[in-house]
C-alpha positions in Angstrom: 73.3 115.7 118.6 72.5 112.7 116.7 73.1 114.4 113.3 76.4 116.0 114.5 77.8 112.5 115.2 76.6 111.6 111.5 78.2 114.7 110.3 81.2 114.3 112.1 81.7 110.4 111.2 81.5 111.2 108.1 84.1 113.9 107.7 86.2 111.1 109.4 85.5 108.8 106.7 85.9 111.0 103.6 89.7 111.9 105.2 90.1 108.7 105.4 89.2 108.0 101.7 91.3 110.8 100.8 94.6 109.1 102.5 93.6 105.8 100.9 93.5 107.4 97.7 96.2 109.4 97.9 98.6 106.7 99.0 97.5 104.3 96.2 99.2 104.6 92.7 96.9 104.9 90.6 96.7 104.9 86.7 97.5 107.5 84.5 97.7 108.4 80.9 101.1 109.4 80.7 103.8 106.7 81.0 105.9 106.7 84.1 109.4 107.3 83.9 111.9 104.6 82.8 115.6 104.9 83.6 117.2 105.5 79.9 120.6 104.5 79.1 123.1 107.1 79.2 127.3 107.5 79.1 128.4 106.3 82.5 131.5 107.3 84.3 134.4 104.8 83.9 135.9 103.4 87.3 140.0 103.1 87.1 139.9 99.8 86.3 138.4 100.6 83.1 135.2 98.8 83.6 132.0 100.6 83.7 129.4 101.5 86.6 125.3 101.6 85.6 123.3 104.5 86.3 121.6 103.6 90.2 117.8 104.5 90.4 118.4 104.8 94.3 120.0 107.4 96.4 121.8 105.3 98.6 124.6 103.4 96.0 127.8 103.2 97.1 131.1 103.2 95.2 134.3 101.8 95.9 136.6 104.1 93.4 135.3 107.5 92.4 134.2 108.2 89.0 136.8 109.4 86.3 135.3 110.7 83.2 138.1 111.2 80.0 138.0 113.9 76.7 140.3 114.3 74.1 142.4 116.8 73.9 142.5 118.8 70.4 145.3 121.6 69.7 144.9 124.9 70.0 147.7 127.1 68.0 147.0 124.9 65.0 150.3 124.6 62.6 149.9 122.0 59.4 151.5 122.7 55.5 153.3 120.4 53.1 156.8 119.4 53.0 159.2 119.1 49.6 162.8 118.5 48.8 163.9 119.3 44.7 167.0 117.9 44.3 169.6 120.0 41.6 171.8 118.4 39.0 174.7 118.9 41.3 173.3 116.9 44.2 172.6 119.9 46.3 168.8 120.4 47.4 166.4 122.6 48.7 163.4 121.5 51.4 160.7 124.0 50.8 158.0 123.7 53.9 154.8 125.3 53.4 153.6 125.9 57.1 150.0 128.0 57.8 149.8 129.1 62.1 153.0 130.2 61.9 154.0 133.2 63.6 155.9 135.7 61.8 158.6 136.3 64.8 158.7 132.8 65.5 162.6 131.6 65.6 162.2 128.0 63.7 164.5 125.5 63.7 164.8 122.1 61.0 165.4 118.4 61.9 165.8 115.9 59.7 166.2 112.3 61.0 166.0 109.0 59.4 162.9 106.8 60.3 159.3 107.9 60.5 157.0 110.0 62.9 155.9 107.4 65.2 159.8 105.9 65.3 162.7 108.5 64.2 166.1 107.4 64.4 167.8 110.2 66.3 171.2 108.2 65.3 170.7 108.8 61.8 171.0 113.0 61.8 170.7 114.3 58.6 170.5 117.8 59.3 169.8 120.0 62.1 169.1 123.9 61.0 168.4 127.3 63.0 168.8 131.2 62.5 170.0 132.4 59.3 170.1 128.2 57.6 165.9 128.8 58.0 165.3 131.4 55.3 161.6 132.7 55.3 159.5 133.3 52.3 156.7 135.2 53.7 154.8 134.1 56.7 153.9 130.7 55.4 157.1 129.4 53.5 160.3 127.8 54.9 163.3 127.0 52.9 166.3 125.3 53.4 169.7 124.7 51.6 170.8 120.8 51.5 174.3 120.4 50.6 175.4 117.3 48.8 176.4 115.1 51.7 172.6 116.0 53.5 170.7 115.4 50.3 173.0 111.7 49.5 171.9 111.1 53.1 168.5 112.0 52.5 167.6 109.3 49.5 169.9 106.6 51.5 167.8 106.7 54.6 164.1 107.5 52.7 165.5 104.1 50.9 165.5 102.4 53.6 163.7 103.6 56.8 161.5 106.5 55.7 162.5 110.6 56.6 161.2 112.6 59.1 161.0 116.4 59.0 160.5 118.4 62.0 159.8 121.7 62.3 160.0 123.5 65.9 159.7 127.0 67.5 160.6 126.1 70.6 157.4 125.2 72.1 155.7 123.6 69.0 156.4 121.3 66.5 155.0 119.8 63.9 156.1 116.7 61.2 156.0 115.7 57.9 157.0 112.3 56.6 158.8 111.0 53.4 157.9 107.3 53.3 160.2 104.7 52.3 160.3 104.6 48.4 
């Protein structure tokens, strides 16, 4: 009996050492994990919140994250006026994304991209004025009063060209000069 009390106490003790040792953190060779800086949600107010280590953080607003937003239907080209002895012009746009059966129409306004002067019209062109030279190629006739309108405003507040097909449009600038 005597030696199954021995046995017994010290099956007891060795569980016993076993929760101590398995409830104490002990060392290891690998280094425990540190919370790393990372991109944090933005609140509304447009400060930011840090990353919690605990599962019990509350949060007054909820967490809005922003992207920015790039084009699909891509449309970009270079724009150029040659001006004829007579004071007639032509504006020559060189488009790429275009589709072919894309009606296009042609603004041209005083002032600049950011700022055009809707008041100063210079020419407003559609349908047969918008002559196509190939998929990629726009070309349209100034007369005399457009083009003297043309160097007065790009004299004094810049040009801005737009090109449209209803559902996109696209700009080019002729800076003051």
């Amino acid at each position: 009996m005597r030696k199954l009390s021995i046995l017994g106490a010290l099956a007891v003790l060795m569980v016993a050492a076993s929760l101590t040792v398995a409830a104490s953190p002990s060392p290891s060779s690998s280094p425990a994990p540190t919370p790393t800086p990372s991109p944090s949600p933005t609140s509304g107010s447009g400060t930011t919140t840090a990353p919690s280590t605990t599962s019990t953080a509350t949060s007054t607003t909820a967490p809005k994250w922003s992207a920015d937003i790039h084009p699909i239907h891509k449309v970009w080209g270079v724009a150029d006026i040659d001006q004829f002895t007579d004071g007639r012009g032509d504006l020559h746009v060189h488009l790429r994304g275009l589709d072919e059966k894309d009606q296009l129409t042609v603004s041209l306004q005083g002032g600049t991209i950011e700022n055009p002067n809707a008041d100063e019209q210079i020419a407003f062109l559609s349908g047969a004025d918008v002559v196509r030279n190939g998929s990629d190629l726009l070309t349209v006739k100034l007369d005399k009063a457009q083009m003297d309108a043309f160097r007065k405003d790009r004299a004094s507040d810049g040009v801005v060209v737009f090109v449209s097909d209803g559902t996109r449009q696209s700009a080019a600038e002729f800076p003051v000069g």
